[in-house]
TORTI-663948 format. One record per atom (N, C-alpha, C, O, CB): residue number from 1; residue in one letter; x, y, z. Coordinates in Angstrom, 2 decimals, decimal comma. Glycine has a CB too. Layout:
// residues N
- n; res; xx; yy; zz
- NUM; A; X; Y; Z $
...
This chain:
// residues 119
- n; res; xx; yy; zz
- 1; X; 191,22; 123,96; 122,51 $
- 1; X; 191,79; 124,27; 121,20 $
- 1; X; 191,06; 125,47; 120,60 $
- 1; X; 189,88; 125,62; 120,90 $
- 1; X; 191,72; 123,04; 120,25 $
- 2; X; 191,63; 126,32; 119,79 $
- 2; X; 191,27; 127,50; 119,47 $
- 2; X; 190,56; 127,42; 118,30 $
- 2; X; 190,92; 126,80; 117,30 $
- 2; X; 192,28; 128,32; 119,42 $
- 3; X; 189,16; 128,29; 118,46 $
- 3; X; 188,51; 127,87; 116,78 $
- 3; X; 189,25; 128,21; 115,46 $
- 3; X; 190,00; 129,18; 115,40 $
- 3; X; 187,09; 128,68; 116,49 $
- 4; X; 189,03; 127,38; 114,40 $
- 4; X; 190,05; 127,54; 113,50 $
- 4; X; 189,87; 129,19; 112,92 $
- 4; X; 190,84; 129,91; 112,69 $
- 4; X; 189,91; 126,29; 112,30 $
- 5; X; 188,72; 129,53; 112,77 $
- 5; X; 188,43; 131,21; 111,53 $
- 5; X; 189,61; 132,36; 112,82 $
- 5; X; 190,56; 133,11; 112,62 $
- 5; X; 185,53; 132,18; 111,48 $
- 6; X; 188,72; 131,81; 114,35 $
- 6; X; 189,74; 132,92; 115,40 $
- 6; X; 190,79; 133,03; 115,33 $
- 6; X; 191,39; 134,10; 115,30 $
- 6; X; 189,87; 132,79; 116,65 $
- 7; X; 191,46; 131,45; 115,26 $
- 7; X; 193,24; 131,16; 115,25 $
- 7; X; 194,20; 132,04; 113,91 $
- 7; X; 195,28; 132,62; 113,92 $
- 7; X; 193,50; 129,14; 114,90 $
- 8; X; 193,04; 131,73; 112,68 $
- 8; X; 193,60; 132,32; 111,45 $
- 8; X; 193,65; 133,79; 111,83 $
- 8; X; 194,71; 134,30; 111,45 $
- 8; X; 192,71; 132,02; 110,08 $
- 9; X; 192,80; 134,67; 112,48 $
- 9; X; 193,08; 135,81; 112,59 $
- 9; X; 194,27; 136,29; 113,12 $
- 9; X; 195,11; 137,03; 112,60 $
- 9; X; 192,28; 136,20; 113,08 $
- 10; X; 194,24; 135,61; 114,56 $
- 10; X; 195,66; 135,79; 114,92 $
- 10; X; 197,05; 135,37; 114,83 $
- 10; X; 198,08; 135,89; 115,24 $
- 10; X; 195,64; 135,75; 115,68 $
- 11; X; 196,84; 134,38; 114,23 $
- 11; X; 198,09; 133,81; 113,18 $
- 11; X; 198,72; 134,66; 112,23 $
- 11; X; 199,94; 134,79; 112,29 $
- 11; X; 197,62; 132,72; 112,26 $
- 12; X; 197,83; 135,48; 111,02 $
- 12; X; 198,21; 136,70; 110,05 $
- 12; X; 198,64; 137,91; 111,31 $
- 12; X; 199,49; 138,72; 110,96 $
- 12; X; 196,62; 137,27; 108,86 $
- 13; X; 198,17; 138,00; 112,47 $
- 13; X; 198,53; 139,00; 113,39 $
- 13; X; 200,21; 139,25; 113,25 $
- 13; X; 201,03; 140,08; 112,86 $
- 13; X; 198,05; 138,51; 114,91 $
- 14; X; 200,09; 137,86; 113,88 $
- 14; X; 201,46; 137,14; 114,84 $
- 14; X; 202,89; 137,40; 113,74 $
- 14; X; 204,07; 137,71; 113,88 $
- 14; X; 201,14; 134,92; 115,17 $
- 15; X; 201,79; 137,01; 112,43 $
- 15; X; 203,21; 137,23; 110,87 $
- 15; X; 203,63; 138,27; 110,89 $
- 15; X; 204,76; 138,72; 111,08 $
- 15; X; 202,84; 137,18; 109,16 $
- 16; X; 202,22; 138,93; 110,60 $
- 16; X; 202,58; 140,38; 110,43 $
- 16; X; 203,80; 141,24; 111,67 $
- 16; X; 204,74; 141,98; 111,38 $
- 16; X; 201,00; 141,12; 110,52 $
- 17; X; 203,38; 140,84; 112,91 $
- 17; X; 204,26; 141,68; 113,89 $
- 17; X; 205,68; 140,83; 113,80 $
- 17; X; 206,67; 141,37; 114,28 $
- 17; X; 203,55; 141,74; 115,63 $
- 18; X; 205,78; 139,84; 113,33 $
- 18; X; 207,11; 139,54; 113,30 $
- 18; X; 208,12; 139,82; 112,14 $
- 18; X; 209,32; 139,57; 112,00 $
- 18; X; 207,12; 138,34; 113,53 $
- 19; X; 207,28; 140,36; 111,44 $
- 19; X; 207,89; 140,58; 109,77 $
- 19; X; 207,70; 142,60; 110,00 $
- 19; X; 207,82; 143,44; 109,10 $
- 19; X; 206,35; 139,51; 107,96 $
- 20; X; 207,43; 142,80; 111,25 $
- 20; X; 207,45; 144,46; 111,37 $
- 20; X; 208,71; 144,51; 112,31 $
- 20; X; 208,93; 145,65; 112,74 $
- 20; X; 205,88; 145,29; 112,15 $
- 21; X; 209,74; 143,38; 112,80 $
- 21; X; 210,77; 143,61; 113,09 $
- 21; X; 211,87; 143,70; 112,07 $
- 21; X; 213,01; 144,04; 112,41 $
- 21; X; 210,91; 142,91; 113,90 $
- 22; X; 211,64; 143,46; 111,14 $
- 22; X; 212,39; 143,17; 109,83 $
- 22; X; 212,00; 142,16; 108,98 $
- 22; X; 211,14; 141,33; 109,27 $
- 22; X; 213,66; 142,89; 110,05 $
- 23; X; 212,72; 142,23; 107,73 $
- 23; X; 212,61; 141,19; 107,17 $
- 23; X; 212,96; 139,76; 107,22 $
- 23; X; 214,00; 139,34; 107,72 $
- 23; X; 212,86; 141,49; 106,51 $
- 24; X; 212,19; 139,14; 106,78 $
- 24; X; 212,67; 137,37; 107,34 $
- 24; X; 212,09; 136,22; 106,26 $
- 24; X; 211,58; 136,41; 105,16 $
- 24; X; 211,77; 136,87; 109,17 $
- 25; X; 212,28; 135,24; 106,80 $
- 25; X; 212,40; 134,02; 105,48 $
- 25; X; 211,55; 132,76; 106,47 $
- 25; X; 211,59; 132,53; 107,68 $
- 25; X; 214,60; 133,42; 104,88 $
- 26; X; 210,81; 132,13; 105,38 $
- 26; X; 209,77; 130,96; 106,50 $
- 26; X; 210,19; 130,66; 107,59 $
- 26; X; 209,67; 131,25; 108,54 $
- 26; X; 209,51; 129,51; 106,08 $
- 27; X; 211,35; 129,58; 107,90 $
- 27; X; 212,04; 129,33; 108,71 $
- 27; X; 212,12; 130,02; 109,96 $
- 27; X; 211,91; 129,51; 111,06 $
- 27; X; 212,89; 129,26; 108,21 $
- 28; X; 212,48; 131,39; 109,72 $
- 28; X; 213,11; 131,80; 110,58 $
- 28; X; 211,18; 132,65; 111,26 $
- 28; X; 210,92; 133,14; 112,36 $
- 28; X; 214,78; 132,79; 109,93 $
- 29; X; 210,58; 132,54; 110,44 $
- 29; X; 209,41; 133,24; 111,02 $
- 29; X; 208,87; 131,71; 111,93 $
- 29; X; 208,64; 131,79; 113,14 $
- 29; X; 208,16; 134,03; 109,58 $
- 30; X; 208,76; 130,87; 111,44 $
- 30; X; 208,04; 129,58; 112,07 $
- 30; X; 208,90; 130,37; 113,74 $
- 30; X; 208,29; 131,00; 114,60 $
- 30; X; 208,71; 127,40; 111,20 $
- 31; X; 210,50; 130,03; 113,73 $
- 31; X; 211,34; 130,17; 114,91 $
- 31; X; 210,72; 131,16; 115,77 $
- 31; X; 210,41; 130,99; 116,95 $
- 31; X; 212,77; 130,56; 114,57 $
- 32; X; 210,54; 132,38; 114,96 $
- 32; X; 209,82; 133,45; 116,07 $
- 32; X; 208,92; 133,55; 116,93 $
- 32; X; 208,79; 134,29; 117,91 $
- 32; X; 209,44; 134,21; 115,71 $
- 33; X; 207,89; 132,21; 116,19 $
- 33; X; 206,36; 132,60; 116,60 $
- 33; X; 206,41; 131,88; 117,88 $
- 33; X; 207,30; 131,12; 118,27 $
- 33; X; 205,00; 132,06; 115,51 $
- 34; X; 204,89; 132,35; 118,69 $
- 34; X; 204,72; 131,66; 119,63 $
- 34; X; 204,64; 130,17; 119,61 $
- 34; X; 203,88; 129,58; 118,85 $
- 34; X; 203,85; 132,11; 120,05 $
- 35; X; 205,62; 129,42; 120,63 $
- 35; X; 204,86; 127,93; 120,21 $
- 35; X; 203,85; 127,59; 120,60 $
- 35; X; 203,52; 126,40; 120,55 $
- 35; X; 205,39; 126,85; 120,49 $
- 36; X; 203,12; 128,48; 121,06 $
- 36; X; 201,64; 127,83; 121,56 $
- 36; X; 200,82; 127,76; 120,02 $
- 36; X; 199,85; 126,99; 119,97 $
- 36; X; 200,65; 129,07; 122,92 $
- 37; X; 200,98; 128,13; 119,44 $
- 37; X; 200,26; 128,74; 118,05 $
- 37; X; 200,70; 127,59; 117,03 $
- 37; X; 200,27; 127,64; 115,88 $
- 37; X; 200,91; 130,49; 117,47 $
- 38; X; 201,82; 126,22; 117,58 $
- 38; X; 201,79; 125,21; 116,69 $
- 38; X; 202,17; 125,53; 115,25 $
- 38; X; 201,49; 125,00; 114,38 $
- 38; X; 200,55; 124,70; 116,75 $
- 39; X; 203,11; 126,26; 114,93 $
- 39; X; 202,36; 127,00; 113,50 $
- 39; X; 204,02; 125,88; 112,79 $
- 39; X; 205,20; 125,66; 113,09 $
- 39; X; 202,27; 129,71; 113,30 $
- 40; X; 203,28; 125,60; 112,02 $
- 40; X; 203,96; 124,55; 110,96 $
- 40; X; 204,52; 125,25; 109,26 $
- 40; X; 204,29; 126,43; 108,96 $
- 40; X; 202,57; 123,24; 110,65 $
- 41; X; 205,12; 124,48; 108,50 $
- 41; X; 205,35; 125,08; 107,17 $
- 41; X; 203,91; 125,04; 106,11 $
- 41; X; 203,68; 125,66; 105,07 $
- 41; X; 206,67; 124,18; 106,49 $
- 42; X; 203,11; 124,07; 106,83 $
- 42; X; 201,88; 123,96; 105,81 $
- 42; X; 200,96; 125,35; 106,33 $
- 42; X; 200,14; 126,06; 105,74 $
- 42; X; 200,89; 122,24; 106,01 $
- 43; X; 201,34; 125,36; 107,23 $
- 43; X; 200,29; 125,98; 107,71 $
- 43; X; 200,90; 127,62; 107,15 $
- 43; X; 200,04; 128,27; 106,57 $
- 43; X; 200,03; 125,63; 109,52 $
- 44; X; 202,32; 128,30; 107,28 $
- 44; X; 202,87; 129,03; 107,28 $
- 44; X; 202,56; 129,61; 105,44 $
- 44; X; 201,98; 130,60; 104,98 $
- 44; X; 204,15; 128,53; 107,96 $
- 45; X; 203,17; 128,61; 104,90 $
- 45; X; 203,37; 128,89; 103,18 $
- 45; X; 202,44; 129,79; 102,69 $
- 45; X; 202,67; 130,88; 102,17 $
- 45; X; 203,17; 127,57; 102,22 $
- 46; X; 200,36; 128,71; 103,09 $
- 46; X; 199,55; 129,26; 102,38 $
- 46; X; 199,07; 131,06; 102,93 $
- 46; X; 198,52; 132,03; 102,40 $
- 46; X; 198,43; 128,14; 102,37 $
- 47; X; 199,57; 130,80; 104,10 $
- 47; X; 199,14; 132,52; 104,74 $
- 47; X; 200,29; 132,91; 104,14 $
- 47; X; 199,97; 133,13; 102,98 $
- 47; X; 199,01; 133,01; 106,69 $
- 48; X; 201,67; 133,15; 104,30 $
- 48; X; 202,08; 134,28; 103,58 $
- 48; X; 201,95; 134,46; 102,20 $
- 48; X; 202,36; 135,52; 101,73 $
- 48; X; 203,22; 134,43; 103,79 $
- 49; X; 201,37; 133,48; 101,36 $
- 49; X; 200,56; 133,43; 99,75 $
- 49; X; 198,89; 134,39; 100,07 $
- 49; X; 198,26; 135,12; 99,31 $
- 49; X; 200,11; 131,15; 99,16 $
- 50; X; 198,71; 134,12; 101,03 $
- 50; X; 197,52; 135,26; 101,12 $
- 50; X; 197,78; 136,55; 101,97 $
- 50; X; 196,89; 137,38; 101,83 $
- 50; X; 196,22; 134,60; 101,79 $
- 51; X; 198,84; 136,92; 102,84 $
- 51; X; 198,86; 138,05; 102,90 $
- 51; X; 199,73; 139,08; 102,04 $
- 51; X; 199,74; 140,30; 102,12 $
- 51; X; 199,01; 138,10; 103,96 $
- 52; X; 200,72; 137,93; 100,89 $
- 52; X; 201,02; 139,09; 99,94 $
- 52; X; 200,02; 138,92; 99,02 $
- 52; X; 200,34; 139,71; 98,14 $
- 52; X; 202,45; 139,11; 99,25 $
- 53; X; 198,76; 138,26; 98,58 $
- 53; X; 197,80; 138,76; 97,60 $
- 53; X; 196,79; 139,72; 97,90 $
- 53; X; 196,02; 140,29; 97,13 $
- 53; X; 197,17; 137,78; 97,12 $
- 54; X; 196,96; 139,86; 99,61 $
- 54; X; 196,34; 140,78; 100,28 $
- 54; X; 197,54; 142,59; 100,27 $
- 54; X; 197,49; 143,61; 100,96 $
- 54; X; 196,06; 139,85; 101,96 $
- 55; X; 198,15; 142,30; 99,49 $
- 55; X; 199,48; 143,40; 99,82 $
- 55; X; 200,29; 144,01; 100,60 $
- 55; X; 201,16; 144,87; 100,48 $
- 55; X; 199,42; 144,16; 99,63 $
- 56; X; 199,62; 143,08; 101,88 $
- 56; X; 199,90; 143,08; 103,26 $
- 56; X; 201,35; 142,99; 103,70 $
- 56; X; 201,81; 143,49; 104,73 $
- 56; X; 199,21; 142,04; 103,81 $
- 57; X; 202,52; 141,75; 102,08 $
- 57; X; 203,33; 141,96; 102,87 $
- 57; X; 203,98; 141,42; 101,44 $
- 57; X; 203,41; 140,77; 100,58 $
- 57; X; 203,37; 141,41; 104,42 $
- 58; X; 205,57; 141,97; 101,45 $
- 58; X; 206,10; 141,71; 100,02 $
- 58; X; 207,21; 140,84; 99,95 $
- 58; X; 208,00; 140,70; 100,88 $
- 58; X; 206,53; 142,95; 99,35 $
- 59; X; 207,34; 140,00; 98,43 $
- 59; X; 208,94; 139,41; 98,39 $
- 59; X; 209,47; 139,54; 97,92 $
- 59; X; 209,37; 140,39; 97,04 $
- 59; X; 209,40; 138,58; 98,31 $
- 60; X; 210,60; 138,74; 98,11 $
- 60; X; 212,10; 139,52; 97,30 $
- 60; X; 212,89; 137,72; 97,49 $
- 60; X; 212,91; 136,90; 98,41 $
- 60; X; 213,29; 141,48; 98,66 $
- 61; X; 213,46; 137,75; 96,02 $
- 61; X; 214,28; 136,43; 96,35 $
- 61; X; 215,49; 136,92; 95,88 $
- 61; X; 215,75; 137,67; 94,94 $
- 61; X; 213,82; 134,97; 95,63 $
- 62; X; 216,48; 136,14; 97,03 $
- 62; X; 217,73; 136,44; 96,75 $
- 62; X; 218,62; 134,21; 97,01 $
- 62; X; 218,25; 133,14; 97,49 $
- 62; X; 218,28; 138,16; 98,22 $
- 63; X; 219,62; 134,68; 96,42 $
- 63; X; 220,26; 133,31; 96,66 $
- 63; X; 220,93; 133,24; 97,86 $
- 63; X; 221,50; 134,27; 98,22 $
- 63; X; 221,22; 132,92; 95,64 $
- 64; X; 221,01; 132,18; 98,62 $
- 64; X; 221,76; 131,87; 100,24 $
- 64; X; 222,02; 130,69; 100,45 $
- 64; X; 221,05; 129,95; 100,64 $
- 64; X; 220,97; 132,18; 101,53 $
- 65; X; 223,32; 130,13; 100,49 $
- 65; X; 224,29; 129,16; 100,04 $
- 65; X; 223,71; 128,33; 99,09 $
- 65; X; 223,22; 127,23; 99,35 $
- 65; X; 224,84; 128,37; 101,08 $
- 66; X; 223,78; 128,99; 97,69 $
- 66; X; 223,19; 128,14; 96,74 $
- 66; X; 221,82; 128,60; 96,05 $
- 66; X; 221,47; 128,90; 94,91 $
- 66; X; 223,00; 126,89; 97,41 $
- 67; X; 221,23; 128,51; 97,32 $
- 67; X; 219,68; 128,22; 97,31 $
- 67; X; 219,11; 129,48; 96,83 $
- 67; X; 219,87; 130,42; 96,62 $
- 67; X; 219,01; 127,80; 98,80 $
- 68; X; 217,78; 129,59; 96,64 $
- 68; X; 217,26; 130,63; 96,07 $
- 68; X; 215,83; 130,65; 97,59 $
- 68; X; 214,90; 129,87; 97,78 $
- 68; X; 216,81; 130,28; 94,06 $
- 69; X; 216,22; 131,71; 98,28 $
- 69; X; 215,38; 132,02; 99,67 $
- 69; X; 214,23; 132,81; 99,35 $
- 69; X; 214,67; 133,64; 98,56 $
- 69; X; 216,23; 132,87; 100,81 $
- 70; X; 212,97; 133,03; 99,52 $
- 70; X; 212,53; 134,13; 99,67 $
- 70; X; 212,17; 135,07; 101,03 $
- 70; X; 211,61; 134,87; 102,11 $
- 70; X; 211,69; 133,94; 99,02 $
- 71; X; 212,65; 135,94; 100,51 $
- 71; X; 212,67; 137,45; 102,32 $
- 71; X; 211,30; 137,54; 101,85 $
- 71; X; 210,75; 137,41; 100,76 $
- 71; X; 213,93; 139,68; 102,40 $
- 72; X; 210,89; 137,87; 103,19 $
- 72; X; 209,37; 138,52; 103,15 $
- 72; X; 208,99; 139,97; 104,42 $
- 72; X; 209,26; 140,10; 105,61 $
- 72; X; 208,19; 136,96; 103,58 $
- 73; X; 208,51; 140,56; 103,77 $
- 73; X; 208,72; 141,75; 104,46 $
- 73; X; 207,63; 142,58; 104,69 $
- 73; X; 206,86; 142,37; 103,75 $
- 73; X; 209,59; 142,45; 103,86 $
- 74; X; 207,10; 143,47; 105,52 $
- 74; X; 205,98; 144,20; 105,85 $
- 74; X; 205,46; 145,26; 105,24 $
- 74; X; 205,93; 146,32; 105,64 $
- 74; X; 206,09; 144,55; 106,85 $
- 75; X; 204,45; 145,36; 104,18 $
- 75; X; 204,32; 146,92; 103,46 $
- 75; X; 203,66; 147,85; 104,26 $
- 75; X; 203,16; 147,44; 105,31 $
- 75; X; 203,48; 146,96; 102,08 $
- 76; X; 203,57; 149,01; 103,96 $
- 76; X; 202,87; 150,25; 104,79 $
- 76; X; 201,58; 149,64; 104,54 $
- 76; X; 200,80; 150,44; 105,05 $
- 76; X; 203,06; 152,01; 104,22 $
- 77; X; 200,83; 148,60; 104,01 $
- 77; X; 199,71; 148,34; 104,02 $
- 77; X; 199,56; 147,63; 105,28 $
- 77; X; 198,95; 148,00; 106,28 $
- 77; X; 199,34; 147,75; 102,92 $
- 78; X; 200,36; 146,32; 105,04 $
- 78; X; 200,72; 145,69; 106,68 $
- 78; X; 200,42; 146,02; 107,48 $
- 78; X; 199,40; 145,73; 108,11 $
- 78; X; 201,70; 145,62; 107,22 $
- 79; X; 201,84; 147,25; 107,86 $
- 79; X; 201,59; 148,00; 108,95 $
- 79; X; 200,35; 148,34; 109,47 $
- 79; X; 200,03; 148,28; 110,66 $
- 79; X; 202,10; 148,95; 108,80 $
- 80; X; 199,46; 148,82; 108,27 $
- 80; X; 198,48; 149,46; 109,19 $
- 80; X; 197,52; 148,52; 108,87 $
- 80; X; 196,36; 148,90; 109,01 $
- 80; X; 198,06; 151,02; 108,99 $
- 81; X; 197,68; 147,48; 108,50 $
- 81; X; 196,59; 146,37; 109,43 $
- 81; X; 196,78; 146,16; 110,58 $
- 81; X; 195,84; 146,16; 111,37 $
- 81; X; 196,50; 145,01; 109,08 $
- 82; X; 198,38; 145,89; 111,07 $
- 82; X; 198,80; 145,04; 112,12 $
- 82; X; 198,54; 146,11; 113,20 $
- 82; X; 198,67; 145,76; 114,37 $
- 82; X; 200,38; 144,41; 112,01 $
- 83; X; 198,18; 147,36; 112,94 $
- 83; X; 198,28; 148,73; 113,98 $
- 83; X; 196,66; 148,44; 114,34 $
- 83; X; 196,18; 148,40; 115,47 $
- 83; X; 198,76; 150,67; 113,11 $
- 84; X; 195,86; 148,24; 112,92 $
- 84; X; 194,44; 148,19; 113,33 $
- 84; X; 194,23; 146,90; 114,11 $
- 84; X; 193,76; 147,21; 115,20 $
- 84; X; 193,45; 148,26; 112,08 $
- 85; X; 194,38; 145,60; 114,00 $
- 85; X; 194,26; 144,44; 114,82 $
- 85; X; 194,63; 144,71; 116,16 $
- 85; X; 194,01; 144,07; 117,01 $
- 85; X; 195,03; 143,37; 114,34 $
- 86; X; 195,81; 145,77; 116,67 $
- 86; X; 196,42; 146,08; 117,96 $
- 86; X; 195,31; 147,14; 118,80 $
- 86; X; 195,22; 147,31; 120,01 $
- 86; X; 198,01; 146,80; 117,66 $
- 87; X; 194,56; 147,74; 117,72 $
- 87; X; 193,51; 148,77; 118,52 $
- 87; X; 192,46; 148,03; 118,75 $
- 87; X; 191,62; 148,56; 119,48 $
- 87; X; 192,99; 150,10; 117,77 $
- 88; X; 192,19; 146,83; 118,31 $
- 88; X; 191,07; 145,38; 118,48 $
- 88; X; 191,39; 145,54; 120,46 $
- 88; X; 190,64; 145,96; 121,35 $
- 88; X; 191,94; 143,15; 117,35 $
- 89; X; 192,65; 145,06; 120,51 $
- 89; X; 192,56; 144,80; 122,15 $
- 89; X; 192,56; 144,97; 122,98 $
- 89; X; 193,34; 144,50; 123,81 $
- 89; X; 192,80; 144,52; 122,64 $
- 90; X; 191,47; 145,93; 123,23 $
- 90; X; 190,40; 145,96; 124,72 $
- 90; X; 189,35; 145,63; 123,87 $
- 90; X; 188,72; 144,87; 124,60 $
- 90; X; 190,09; 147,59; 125,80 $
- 91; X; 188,65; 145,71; 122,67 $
- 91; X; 187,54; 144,71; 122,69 $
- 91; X; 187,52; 142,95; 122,52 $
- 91; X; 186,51; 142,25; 122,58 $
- 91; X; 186,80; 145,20; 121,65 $
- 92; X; 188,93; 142,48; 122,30 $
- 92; X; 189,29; 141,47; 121,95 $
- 92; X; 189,17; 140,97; 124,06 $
- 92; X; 188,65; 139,92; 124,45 $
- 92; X; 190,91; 141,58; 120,77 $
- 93; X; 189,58; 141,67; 124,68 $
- 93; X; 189,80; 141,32; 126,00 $
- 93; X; 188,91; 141,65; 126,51 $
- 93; X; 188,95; 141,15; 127,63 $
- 93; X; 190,76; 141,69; 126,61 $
- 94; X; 187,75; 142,42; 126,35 $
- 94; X; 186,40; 142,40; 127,13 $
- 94; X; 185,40; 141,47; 126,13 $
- 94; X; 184,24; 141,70; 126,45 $
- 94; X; 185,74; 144,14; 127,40 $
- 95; X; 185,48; 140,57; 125,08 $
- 95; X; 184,72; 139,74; 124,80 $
- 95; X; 185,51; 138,02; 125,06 $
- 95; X; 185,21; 136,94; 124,55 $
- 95; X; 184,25; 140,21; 123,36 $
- 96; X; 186,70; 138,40; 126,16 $
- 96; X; 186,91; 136,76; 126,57 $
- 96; X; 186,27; 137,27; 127,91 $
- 96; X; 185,32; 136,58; 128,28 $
- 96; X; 188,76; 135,87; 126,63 $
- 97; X; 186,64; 138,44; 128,78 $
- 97; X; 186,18; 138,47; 129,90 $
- 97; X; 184,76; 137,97; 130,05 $
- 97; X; 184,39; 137,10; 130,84 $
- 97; X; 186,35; 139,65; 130,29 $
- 98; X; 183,92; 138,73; 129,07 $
- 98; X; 182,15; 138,54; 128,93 $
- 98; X; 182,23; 136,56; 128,90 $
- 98; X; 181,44; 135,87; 129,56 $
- 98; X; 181,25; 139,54; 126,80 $
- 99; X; 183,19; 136,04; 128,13 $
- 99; X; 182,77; 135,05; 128,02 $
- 99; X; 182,78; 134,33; 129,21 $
- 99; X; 181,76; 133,87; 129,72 $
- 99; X; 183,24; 134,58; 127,13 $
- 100; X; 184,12; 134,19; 129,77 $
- 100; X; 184,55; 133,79; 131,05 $
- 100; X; 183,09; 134,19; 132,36 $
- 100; X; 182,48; 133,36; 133,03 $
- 100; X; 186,18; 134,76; 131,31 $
- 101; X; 182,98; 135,12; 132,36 $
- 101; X; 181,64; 135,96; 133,75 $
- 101; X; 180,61; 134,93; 133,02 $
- 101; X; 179,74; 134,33; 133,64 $
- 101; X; 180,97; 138,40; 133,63 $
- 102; X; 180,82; 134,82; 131,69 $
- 102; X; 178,97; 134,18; 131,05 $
- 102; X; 179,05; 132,67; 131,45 $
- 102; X; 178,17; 132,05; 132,06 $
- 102; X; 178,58; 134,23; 128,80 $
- 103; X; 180,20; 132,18; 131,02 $
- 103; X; 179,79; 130,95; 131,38 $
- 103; X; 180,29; 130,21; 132,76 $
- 103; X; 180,52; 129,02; 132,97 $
- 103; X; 180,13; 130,22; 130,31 $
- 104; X; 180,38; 131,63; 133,83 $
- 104; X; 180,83; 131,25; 135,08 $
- 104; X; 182,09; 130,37; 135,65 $
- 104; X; 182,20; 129,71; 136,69 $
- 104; X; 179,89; 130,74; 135,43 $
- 105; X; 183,02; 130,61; 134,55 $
- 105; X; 184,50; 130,42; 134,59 $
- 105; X; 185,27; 131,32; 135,70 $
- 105; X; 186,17; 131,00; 136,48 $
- 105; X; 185,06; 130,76; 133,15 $
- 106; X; 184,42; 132,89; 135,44 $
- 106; X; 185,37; 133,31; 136,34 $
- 106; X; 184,54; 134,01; 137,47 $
- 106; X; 183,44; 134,48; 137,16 $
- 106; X; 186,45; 134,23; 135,65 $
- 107; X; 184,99; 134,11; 138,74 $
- 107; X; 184,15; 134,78; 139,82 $
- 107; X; 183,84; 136,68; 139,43 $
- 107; X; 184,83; 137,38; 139,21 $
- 107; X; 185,19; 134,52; 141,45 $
- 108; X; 182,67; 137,20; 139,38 $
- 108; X; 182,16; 138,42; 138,89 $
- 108; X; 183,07; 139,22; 139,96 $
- 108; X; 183,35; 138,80; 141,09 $
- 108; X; 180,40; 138,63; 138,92 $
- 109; X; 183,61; 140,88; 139,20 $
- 109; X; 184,02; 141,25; 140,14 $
- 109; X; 183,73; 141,93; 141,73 $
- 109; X; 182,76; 142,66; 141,56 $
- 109; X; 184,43; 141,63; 139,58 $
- 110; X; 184,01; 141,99; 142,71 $
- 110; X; 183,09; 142,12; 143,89 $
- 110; X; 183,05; 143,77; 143,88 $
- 110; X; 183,83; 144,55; 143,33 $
- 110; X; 183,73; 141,33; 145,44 $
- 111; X; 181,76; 144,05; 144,78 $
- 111; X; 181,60; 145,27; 145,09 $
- 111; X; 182,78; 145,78; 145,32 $
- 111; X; 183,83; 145,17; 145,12 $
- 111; X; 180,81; 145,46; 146,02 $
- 112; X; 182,65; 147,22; 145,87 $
- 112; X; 183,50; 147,38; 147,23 $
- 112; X; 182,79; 147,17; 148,67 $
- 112; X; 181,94; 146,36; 149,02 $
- 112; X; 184,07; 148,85; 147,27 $
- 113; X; 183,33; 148,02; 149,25 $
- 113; X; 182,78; 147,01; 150,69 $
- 113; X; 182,85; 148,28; 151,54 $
- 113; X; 183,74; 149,10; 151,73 $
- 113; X; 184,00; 145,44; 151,41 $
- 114; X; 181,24; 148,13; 152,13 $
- 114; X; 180,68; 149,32; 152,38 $
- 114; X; 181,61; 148,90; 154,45 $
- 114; X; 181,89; 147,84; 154,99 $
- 114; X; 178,36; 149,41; 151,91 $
- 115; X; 181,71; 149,92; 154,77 $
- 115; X; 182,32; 150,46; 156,38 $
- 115; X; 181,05; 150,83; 157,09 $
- 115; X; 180,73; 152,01; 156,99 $
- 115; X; 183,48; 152,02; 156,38 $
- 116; X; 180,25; 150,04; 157,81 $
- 116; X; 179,56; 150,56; 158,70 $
- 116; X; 180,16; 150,35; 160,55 $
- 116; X; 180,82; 149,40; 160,95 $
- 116; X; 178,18; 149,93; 158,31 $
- 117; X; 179,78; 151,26; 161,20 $
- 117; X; 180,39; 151,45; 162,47 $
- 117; X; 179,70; 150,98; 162,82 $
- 117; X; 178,61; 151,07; 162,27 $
- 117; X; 180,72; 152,43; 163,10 $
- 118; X; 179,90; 150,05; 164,16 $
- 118; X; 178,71; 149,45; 164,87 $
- 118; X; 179,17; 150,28; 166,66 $
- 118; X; 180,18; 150,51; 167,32 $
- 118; X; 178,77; 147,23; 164,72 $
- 119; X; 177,99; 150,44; 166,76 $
- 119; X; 177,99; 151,33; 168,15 $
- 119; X; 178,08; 150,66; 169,62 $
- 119; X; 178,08; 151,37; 170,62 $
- 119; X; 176,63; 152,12; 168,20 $
């Protein structure tokens, strides 16, 4: 299971890149996300309440059969978080590799392999 502070990072990731395809409404963001990421309405509500107090990302309510929806959508601030989190990964992927080699999960990679002629 993924530590919770790590998961939160990439959870606001995951919003953010799905709300940089357009605009969208809880529901339909829960639908998008990965299901490995479990991501629920409790869990959903309070992050997009902190990434628009972060300005990260904006709303707009409109009515839809009846109801009063709110769209939520990506600001140029967003964006260039979600651009900076994307330049994270090659260090995001050489500190699982380090972990994996450290705690001997994964086999180190091999030399190459020297050609000697035998006479």
């Amino acid at each position: 299971m993924m530590d919770a502070q790590l998961k939160r990072g990439f959870l606001d990731a995951c919003v953010l890149a799905t709300m940089a395809q357009g605009e969208s409404y809880g529901y339909q963001i829960i639908k998008d996300m990965l299901p490995s990421l479990d991501m629920s309405e409790s869990t959903l509500y309070p992050l997009l309440k902190r990434l628009e107090s972060k300005g990260l990302i904006k709303v707009r309510k409109a009515e839809h059969n009846g109801r009063l929806r709110k769209y939520y959508s990506l600001t140029e601030k967003g964006r260039v978080n979600l651009d900076d989190f994307l330049q994270s990964k090659q260090e995001i992927t050489d500190v699982l590799v380090y972990v994996e080699r450290a705690a001997g999960l994964s086999a180190p990679p091999c030399p190459p392999a020297h050609h000697t002629e035998q006479a």
